[in-house]
Structure formats: structure tokens, C-alpha cells
PDB file of N, H, CA, C and O in Angstrom:
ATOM      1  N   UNK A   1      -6.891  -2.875 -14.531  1.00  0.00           N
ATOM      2  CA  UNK A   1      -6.352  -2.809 -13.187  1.00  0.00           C
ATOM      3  C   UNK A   1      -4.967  -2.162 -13.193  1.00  0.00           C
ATOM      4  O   UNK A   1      -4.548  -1.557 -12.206  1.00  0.00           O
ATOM      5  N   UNK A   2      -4.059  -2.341 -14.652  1.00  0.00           N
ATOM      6  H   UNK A   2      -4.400  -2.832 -15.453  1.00  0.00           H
ATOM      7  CA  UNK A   2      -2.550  -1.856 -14.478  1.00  0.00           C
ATOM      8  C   UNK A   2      -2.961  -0.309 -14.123  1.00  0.00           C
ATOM      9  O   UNK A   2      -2.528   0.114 -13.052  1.00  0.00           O
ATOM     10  N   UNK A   3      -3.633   0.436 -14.797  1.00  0.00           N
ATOM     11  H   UNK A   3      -3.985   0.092 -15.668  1.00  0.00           H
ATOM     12  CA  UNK A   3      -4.280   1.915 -14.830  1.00  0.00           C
ATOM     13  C   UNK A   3      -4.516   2.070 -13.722  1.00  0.00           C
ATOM     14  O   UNK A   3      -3.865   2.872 -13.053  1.00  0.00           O
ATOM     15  N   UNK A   4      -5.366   1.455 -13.287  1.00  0.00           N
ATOM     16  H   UNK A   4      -5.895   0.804 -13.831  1.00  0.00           H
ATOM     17  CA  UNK A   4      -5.863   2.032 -11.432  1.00  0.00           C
ATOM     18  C   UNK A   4      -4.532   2.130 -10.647  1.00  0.00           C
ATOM     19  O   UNK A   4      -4.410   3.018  -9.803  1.00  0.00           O
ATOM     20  N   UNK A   5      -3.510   1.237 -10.893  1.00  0.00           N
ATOM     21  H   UNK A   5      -3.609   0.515 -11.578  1.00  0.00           H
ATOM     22  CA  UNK A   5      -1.991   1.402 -10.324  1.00  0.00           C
ATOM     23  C   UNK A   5      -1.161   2.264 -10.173  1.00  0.00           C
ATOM     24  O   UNK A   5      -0.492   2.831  -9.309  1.00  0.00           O
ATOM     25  N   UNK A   6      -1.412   2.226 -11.503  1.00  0.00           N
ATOM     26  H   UNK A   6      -1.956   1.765 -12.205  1.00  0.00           H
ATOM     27  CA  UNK A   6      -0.224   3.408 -11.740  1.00  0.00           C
ATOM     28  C   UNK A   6      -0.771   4.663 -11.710  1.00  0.00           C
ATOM     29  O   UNK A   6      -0.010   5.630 -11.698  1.00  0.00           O
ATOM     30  N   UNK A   7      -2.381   4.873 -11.692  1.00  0.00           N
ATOM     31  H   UNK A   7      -3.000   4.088 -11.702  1.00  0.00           H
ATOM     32  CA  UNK A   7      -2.520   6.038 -10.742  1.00  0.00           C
ATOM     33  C   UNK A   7      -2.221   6.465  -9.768  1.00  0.00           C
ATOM     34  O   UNK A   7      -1.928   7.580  -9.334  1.00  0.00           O
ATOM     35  N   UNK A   8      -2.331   5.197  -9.292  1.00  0.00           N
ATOM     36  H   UNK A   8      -2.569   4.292  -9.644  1.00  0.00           H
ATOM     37  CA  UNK A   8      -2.422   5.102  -7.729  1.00  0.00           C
ATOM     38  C   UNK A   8      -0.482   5.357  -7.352  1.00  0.00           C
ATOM     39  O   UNK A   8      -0.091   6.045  -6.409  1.00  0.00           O
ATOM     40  N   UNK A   9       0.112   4.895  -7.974  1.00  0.00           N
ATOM     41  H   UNK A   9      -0.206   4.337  -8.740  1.00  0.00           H
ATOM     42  CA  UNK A   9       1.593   5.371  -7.697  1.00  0.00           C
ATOM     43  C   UNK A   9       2.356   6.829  -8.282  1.00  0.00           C
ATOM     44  O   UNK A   9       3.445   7.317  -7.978  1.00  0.00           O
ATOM     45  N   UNK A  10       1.466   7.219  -9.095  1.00  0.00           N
ATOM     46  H   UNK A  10       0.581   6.822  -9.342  1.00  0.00           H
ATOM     47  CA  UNK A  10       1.599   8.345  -9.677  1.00  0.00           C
ATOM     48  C   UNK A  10       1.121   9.470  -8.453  1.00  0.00           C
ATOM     49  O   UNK A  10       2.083  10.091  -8.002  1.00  0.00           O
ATOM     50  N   UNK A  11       0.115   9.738  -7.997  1.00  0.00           N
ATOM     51  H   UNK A  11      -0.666   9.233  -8.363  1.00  0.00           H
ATOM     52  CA  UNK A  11      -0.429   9.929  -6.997  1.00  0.00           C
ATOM     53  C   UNK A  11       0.264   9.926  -5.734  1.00  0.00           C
ATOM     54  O   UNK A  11       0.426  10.907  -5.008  1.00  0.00           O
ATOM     55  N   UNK A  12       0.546   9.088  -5.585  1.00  0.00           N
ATOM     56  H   UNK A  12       0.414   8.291  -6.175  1.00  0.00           H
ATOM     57  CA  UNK A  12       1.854   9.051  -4.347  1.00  0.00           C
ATOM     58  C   UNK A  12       3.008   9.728  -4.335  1.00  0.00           C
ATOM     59  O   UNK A  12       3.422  10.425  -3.409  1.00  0.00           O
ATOM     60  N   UNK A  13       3.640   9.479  -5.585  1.00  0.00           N
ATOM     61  H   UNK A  13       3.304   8.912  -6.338  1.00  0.00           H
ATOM     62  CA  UNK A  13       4.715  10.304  -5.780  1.00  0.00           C
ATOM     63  C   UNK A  13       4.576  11.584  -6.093  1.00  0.00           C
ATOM     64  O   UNK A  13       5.477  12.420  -6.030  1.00  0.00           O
ATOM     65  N   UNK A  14       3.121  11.832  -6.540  1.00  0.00           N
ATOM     66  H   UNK A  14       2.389  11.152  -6.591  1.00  0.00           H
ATOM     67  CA  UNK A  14       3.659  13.240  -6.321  1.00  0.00           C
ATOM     68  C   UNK A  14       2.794  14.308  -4.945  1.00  0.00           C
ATOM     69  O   UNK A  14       2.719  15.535  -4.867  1.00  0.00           O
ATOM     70  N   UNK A  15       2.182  13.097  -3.899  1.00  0.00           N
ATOM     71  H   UNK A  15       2.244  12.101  -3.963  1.00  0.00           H
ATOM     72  CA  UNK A  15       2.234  13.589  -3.148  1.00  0.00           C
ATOM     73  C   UNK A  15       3.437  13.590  -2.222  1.00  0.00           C
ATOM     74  O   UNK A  15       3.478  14.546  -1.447  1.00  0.00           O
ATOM     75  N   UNK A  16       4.524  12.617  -2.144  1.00  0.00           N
ATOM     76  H   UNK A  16       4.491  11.841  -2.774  1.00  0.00           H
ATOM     77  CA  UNK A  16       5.598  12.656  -1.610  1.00  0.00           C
ATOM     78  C   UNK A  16       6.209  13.804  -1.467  1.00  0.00           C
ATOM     79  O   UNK A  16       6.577  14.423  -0.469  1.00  0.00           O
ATOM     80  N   UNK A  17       6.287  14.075  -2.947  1.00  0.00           N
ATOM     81  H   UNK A  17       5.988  13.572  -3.757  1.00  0.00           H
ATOM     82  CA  UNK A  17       7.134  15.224  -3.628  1.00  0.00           C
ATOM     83  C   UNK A  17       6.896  16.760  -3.285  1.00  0.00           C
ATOM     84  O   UNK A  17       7.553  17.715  -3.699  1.00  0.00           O
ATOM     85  N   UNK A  18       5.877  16.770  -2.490  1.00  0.00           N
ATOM     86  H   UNK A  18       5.343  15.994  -2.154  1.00  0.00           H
ATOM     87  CA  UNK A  18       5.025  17.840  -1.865  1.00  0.00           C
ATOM     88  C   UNK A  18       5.653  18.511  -0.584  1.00  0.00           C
ATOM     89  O   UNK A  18       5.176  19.437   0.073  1.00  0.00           O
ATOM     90  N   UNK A  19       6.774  17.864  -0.392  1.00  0.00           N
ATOM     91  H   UNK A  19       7.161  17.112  -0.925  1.00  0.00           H
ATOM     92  CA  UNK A  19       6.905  18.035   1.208  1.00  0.00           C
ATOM     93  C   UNK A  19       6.466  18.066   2.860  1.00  0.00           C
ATOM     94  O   UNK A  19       7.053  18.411   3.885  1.00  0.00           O
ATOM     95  N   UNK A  20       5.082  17.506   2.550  1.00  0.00           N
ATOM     96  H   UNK A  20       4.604  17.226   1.718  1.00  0.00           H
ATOM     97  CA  UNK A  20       3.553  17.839   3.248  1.00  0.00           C
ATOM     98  C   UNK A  20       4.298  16.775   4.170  1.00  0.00           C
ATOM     99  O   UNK A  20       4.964  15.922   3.583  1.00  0.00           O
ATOM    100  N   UNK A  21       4.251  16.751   5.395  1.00  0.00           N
ATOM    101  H   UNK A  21       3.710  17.444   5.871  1.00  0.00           H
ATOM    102  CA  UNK A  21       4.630  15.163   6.506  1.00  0.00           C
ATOM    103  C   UNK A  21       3.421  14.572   5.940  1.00  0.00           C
ATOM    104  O   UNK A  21       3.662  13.695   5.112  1.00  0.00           O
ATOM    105  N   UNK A  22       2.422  14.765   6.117  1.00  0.00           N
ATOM    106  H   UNK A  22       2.226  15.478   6.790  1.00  0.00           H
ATOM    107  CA  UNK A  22       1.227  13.833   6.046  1.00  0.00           C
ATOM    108  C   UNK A  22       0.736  13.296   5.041  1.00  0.00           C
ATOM    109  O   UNK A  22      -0.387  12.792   5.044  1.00  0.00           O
ATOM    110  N   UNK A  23       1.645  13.334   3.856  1.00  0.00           N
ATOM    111  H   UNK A  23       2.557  13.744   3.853  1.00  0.00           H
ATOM    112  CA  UNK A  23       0.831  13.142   2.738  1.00  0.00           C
ATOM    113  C   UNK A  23       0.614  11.480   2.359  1.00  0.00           C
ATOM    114  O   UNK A  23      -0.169  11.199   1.452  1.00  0.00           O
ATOM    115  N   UNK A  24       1.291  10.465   3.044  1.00  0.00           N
ATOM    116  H   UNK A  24       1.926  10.692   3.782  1.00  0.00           H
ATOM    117  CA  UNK A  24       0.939   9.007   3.465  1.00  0.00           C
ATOM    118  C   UNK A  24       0.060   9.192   4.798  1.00  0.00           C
ATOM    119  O   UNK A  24       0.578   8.826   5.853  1.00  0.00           O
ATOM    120  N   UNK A  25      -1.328   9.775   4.821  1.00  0.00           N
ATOM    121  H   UNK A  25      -1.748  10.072   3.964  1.00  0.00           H
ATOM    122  CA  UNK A  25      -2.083   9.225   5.697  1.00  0.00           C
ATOM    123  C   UNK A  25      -2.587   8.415   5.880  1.00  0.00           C
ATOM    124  O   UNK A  25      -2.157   7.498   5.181  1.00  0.00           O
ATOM    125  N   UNK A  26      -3.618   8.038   6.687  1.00  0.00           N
ATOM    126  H   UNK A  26      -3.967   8.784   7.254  1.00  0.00           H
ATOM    127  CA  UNK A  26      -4.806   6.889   7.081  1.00  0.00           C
ATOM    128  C   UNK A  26      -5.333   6.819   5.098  1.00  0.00           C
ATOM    129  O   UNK A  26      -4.449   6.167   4.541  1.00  0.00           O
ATOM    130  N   UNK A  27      -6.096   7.141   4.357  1.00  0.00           N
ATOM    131  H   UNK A  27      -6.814   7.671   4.809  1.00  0.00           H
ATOM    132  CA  UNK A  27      -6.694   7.355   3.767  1.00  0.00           C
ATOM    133  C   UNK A  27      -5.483   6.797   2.537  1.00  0.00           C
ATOM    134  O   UNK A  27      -5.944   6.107   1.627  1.00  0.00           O
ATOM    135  N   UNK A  28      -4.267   7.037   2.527  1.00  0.00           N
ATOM    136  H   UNK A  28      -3.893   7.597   3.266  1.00  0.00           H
ATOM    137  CA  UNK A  28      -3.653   6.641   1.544  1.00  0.00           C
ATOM    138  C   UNK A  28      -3.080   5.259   1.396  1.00  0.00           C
ATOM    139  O   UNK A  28      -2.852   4.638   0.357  1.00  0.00           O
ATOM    140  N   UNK A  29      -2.853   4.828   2.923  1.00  0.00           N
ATOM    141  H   UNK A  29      -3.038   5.333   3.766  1.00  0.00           H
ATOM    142  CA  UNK A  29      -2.698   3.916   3.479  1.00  0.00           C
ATOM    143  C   UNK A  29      -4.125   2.801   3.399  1.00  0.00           C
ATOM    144  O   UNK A  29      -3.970   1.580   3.408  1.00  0.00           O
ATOM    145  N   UNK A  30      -5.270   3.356   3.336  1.00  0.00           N
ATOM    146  H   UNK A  30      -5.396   4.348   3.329  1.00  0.00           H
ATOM    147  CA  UNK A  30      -6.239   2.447   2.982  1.00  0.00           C
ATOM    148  C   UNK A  30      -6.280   2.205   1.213  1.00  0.00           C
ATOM    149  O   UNK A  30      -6.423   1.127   0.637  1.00  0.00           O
ATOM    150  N   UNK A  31      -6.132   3.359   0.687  1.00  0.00           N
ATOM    151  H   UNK A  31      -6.015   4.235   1.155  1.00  0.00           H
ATOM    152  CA  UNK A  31      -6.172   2.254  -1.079  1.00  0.00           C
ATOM    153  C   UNK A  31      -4.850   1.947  -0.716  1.00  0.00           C
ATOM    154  O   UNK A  31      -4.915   0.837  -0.186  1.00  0.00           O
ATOM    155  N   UNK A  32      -3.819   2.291  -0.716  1.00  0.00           N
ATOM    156  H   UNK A  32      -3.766   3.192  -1.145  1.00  0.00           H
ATOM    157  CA  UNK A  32      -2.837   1.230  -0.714  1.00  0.00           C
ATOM    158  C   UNK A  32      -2.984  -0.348  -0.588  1.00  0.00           C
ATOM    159  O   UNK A  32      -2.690  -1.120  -1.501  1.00  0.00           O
ATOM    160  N   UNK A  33      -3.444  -0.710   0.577  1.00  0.00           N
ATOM    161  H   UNK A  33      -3.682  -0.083   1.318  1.00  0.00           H
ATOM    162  CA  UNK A  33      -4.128  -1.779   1.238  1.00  0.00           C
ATOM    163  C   UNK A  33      -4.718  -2.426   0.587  1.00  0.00           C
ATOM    164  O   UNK A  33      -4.445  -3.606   0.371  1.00  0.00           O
ATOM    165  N   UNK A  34      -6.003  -1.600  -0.049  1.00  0.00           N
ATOM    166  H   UNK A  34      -6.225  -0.641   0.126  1.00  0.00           H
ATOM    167  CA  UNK A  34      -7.004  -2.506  -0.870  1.00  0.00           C
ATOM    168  C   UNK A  34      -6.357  -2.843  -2.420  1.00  0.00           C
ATOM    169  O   UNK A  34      -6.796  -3.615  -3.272  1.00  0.00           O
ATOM    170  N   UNK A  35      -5.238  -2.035  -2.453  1.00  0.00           N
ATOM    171  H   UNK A  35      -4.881  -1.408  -1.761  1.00  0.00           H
ATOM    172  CA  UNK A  35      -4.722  -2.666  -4.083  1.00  0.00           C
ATOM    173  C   UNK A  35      -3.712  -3.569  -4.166  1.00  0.00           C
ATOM    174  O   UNK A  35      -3.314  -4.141  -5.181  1.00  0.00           O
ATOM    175  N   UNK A  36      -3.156  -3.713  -2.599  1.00  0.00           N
ATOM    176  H   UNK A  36      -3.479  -3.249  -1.775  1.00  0.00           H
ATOM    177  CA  UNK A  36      -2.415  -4.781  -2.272  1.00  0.00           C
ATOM    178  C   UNK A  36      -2.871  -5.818  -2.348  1.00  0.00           C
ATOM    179  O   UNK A  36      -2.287  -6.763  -2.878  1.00  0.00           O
ATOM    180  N   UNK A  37      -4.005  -5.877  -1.841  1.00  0.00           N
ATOM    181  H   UNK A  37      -4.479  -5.109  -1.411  1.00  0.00           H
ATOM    182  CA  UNK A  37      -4.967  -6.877  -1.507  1.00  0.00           C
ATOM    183  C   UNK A  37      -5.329  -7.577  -2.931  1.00  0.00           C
ATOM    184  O   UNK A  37      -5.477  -8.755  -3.257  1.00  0.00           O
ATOM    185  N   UNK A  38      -5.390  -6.625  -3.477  1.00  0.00           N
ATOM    186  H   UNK A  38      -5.270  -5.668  -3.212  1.00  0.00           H
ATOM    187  CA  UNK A  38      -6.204  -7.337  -4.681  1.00  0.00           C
ATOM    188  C   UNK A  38      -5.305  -8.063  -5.691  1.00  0.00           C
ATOM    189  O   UNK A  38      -5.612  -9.021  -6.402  1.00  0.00           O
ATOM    190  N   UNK A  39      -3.984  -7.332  -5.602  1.00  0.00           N
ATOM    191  H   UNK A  39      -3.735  -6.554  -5.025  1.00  0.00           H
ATOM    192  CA  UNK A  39      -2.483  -7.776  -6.599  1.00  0.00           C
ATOM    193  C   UNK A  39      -2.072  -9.240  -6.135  1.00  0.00           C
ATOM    194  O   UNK A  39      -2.000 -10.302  -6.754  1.00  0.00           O
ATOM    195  N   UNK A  40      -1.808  -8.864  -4.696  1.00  0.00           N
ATOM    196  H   UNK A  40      -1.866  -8.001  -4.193  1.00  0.00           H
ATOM    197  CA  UNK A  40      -1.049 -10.535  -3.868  1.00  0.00           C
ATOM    198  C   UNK A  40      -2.431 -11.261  -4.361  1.00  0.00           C
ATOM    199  O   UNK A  40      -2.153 -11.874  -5.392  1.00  0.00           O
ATOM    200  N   UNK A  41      -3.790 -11.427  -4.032  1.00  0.00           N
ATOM    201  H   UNK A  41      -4.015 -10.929  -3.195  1.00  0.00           H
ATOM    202  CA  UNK A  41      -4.979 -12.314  -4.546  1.00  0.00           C
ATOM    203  C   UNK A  41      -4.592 -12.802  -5.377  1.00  0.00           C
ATOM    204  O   UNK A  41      -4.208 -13.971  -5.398  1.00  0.00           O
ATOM    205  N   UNK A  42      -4.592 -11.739  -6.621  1.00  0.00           N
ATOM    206  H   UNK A  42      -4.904 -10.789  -6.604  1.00  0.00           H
ATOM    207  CA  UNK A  42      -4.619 -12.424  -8.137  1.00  0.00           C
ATOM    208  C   UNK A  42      -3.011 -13.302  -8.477  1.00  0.00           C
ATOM    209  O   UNK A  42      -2.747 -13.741  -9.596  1.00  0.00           O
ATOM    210  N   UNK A  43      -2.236 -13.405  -7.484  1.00  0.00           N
ATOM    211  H   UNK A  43      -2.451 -13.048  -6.575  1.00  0.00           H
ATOM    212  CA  UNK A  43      -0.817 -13.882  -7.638  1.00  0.00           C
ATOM    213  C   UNK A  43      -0.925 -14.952  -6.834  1.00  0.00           C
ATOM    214  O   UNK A  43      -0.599 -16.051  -7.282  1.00  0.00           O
ATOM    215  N   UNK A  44      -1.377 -14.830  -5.569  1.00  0.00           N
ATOM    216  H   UNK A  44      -1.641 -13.937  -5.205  1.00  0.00           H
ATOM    217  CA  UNK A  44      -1.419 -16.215  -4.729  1.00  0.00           C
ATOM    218  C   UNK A  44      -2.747 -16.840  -4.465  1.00  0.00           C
ATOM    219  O   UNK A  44      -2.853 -17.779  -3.676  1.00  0.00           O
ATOM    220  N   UNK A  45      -3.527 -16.453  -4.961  1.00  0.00           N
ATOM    221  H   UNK A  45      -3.441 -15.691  -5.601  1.00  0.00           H
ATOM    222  CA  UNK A  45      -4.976 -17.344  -4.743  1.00  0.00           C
ATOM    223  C   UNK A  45      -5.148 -18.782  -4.316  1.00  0.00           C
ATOM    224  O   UNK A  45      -5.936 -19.327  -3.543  1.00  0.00           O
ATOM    225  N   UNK A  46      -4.084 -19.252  -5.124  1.00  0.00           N
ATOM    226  H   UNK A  46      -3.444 -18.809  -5.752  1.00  0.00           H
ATOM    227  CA  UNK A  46      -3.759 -21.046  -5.029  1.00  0.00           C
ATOM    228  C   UNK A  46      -3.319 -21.574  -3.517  1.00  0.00           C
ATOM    229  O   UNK A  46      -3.671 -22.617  -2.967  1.00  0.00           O
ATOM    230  N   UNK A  47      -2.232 -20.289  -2.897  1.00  0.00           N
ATOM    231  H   UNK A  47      -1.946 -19.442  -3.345  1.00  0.00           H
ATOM    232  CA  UNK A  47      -1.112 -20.877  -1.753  1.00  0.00           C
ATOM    233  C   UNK A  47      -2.188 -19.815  -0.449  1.00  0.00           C
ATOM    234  O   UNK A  47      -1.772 -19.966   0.700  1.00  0.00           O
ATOM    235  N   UNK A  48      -3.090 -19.111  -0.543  1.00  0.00           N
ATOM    236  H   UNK A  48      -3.428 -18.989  -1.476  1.00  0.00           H
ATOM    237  CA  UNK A  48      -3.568 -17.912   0.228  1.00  0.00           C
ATOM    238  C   UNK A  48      -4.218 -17.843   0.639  1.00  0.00           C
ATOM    239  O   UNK A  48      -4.865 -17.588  -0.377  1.00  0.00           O
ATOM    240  N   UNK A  49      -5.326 -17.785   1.790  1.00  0.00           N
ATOM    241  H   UNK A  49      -4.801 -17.993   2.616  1.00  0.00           H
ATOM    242  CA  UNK A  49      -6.344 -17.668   2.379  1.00  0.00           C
ATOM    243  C   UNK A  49      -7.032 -16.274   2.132  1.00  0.00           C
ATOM    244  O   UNK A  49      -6.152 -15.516   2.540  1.00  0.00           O
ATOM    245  N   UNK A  50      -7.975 -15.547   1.751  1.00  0.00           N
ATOM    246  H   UNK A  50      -8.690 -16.163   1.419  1.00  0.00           H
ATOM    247  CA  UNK A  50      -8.375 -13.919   1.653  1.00  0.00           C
ATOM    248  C   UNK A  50      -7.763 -13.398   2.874  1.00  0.00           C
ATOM    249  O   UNK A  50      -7.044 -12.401   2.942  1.00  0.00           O
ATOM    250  N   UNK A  51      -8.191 -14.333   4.040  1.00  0.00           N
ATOM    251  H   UNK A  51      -8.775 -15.143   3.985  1.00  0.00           H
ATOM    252  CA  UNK A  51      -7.889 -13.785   5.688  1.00  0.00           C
ATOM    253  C   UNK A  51      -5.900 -13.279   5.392  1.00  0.00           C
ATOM    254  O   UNK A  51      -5.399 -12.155   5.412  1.00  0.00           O
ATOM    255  N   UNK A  52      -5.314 -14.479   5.178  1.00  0.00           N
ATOM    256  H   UNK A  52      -5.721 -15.392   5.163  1.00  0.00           H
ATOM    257  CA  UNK A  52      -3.593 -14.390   4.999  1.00  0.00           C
ATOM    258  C   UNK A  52      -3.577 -13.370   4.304  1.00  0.00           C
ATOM    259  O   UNK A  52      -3.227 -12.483   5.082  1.00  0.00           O
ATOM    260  N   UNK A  53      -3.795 -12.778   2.968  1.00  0.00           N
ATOM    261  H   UNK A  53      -4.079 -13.499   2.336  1.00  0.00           H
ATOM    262  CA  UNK A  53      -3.482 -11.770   2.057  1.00  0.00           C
ATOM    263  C   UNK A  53      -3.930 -10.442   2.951  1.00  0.00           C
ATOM    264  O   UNK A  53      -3.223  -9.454   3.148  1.00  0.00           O
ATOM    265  N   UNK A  54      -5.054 -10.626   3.363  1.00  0.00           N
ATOM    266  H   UNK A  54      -5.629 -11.429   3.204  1.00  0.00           H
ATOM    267  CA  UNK A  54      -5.132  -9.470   4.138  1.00  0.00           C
ATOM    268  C   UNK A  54      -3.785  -8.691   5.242  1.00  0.00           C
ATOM    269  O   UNK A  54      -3.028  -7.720   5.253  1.00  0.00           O
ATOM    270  N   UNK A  55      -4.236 -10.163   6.253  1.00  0.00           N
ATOM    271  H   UNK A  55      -4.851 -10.951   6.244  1.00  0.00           H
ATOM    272  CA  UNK A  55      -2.993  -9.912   7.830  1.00  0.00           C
ATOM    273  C   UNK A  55      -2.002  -9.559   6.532  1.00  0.00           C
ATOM    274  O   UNK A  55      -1.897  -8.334   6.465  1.00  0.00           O
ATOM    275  N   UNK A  56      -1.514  -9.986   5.857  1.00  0.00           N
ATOM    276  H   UNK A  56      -1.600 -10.980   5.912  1.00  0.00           H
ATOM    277  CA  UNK A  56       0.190  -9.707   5.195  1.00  0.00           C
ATOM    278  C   UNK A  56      -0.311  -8.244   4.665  1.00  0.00           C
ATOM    279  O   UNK A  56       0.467  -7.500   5.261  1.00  0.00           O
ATOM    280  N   UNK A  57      -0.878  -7.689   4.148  1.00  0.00           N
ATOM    281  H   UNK A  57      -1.510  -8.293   3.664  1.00  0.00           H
ATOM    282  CA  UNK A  57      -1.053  -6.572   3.450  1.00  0.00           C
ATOM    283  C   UNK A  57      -1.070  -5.391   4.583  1.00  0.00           C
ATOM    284  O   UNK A  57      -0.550  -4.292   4.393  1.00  0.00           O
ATOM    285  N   UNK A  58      -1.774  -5.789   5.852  1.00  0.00           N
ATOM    286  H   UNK A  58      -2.197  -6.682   6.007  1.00  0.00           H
ATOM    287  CA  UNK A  58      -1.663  -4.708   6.813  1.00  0.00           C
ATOM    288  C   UNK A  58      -0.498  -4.985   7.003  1.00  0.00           C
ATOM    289  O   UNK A  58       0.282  -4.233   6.419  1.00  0.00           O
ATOM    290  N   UNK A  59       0.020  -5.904   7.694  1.00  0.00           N
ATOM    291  H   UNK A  59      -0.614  -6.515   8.169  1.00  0.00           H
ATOM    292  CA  UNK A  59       1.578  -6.115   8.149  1.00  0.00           C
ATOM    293  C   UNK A  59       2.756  -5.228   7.043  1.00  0.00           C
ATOM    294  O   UNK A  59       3.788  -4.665   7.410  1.00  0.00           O
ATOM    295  N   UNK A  60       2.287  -5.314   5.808  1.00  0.00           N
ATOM    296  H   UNK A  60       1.449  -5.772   5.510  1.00  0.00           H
ATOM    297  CA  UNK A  60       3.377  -4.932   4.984  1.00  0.00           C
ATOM    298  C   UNK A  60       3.192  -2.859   4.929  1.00  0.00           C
ATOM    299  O   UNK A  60       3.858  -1.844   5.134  1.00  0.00           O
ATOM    300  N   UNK A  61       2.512  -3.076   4.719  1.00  0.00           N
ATOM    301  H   UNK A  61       1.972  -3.901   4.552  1.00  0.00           H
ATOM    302  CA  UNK A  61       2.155  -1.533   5.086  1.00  0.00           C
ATOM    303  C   UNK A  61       2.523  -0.939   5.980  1.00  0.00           C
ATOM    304  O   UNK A  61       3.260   0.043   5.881  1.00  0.00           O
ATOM    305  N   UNK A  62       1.950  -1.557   7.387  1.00  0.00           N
ATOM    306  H   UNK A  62       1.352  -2.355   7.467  1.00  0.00           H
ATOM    307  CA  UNK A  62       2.998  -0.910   8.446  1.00  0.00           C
ATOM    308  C   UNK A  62       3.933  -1.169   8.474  1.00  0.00           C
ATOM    309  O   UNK A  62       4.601  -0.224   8.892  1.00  0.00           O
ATOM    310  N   UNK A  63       4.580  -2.110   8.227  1.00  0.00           N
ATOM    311  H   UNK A  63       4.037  -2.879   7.887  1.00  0.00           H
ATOM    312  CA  UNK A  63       6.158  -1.729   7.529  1.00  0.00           C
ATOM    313  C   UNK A  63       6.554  -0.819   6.802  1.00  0.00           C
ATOM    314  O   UNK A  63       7.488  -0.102   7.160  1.00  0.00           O
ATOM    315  N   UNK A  64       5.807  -0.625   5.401  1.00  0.00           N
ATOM    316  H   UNK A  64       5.048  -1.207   5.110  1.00  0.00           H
ATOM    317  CA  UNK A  64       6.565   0.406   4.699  1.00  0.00           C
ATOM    318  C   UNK A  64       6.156   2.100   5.219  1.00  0.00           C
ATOM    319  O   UNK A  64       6.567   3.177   4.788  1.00  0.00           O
ATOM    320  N   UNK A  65       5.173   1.772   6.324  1.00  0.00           N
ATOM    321  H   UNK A  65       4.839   0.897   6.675  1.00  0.00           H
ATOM    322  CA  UNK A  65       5.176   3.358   6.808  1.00  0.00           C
ATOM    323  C   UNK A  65       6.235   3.649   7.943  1.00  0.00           C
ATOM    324  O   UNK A  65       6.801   4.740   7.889  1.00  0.00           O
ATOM    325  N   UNK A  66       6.587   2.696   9.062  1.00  0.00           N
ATOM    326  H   UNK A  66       6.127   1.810   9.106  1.00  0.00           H
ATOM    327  CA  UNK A  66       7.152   2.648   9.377  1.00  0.00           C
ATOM    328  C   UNK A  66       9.187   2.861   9.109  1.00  0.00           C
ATOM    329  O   UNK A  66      10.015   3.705   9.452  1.00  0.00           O
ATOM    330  N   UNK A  67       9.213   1.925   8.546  1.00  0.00           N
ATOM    331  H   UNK A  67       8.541   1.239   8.267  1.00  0.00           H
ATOM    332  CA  UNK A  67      10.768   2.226   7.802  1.00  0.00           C
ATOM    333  C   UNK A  67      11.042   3.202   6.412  1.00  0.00           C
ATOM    334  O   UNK A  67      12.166   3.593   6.096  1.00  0.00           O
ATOM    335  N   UNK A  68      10.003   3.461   5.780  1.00  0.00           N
ATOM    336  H   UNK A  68       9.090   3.143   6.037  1.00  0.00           H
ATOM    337  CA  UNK A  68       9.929   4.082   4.648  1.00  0.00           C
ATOM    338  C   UNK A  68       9.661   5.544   5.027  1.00  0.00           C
ATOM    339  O   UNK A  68      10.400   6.348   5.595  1.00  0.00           O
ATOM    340  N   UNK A  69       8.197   5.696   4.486  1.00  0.00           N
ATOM    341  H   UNK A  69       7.597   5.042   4.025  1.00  0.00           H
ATOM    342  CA  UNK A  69       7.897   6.910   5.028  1.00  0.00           C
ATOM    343  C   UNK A  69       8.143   7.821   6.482  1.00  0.00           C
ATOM    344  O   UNK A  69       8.438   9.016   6.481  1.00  0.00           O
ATOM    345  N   UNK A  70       7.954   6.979   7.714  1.00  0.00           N
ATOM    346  H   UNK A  70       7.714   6.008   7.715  1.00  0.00           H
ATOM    347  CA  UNK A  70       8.565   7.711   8.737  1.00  0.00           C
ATOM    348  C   UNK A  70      10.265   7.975   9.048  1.00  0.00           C
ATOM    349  O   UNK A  70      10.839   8.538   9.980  1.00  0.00           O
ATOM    350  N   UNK A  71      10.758   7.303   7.832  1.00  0.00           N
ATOM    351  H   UNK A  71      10.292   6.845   7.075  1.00  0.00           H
ATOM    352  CA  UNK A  71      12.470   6.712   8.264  1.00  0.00           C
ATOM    353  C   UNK A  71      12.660   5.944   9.291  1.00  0.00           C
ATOM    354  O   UNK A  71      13.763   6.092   9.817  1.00  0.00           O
ATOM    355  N   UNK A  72      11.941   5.140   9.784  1.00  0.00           N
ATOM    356  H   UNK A  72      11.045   5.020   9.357  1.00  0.00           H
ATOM    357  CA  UNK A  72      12.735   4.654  11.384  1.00  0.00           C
ATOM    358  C   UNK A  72      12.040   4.733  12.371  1.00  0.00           C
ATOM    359  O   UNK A  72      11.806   3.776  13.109  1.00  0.00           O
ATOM    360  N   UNK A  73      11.584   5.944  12.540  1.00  0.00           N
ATOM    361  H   UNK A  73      11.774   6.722  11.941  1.00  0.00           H
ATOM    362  CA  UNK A  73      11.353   6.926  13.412  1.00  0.00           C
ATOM    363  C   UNK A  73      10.149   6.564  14.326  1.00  0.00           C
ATOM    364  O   UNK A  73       9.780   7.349  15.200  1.00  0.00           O
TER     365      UNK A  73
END
């Protein structure tokens, strides 16, 4: 699973690095999601509902597209 990660962030960064606006789309934003999903699981399983890890994983996302990737904006 560390491998699927750090693809997966490798990948990002160097689509960032692209200059492209779009390169955090819908589509990047969904594995994002699902590897969130699966990290917070294997960390909070004990304190977490699947439903909770989820709502928090969308919630956190649109956050980081929001303040991150869009700046603010």
C-alpha cells in the first residue's frame, strides 16, 4: 500500500508541476479520496464509522482543493 502512495503523490506532483490549472481534477480528486479512505480506516477503525471516514475524507478534500490548489479562490 506505501507504493500505491507514493505513486500516487509522485503523480501529483508532477502533475502540479505542469502548470496545467486542471491538473487536480474530478478524477484526481477521486483516488485521492479512495486512498484517504483507506489510510484514516486502517488508523481509526476502532474510534470510526466507514460512513465518518468517508464524510471526513470528502470534507477534507474539499478543503484541500479549495485553500490549496485553488488558493482561496
Amino acid at each position: 500500500m506505501q507504493r500505491a502512495s507514493d505513486d500516487l503523490l509522485s503523480y501529483l506532483i508532477a502533475q502540479a508541476q505542469t502548470g496545467a490549472k486542471n491538473w487536480f481534477g474530478y478524477p484526481q480528486q477521486r483516488l485521492i479520496n479512495i486512498n484517504l479512505c483507506h489510510k484514516i480506516a486502517e488508523a481509526h477503525a476502532p474510534d470510526m464509522t466507514p460512513e465518518e471516514v468517508v464524510n471526513y475524507v470528502i470534507k477534507l478534500n474539499d478543503l484541500i482543493y479549495k485553500r490549496i490548489v485553488t488558493n482561496g479562490v
